[in-house]
C-alpha positions as CSV (number, residue, x, y, z in Angstrom):
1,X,-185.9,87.4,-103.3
2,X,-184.8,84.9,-106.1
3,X,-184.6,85.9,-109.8
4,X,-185.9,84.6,-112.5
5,X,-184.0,84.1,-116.0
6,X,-185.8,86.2,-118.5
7,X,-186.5,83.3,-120.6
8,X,-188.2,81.4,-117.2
9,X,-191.8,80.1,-118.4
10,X,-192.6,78.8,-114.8
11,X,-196.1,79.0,-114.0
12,X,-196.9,79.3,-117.7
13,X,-198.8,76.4,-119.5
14,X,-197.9,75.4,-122.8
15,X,-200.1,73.4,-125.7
16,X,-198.0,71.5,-128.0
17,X,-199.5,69.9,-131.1
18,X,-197.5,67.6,-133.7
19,X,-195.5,66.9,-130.2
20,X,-194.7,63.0,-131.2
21,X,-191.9,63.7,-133.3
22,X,-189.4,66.7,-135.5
23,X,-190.4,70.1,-134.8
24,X,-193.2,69.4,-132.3
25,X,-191.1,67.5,-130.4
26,X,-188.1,69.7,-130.2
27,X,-190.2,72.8,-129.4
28,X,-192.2,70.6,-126.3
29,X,-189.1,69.5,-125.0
30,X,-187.5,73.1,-124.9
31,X,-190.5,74.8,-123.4
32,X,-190.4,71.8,-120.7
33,X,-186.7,72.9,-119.7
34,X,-187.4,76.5,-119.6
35,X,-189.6,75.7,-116.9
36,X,-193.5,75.5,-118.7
37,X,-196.1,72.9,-117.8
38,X,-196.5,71.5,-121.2
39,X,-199.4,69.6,-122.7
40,X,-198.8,67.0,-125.7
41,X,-201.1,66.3,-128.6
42,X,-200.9,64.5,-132.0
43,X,-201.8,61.5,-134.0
44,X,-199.4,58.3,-132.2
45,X,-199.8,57.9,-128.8
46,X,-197.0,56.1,-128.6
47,X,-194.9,58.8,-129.8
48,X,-196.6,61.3,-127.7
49,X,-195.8,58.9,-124.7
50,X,-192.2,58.6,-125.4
51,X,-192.2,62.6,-125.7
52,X,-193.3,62.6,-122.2
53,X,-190.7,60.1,-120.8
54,X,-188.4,62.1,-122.2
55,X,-189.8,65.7,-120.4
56,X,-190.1,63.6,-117.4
């Protein structure tokens, strides 16, 4: 049986507004690498998309 960190959000899903840029950003990106499916939303898509690249 594998364990998990205590701070794993696998299998947890995660909405992120204001993700485009600063805070939003940061806090999409750092629920991405503990593992959380994360959903984007804000006002530039093209911000938003480069928030994905980045998770991806």
């Amino acid at each position: 049986m594998e364990e998990k960190s205590v701070h794993s959000l696998e299998g947890k899903v995660a909405l992120v507004t204001g993700a485009g840029q600063g805070v939003g950003q940061g806090i999409a990106l750092a629920l991405a690498a503990a593992g959380a499916s994360v959903l984007v939303t804000g006002r530039t898509m093209e911000k938003l998309e480069q928030t994905v690249a980045m998770i991806t």
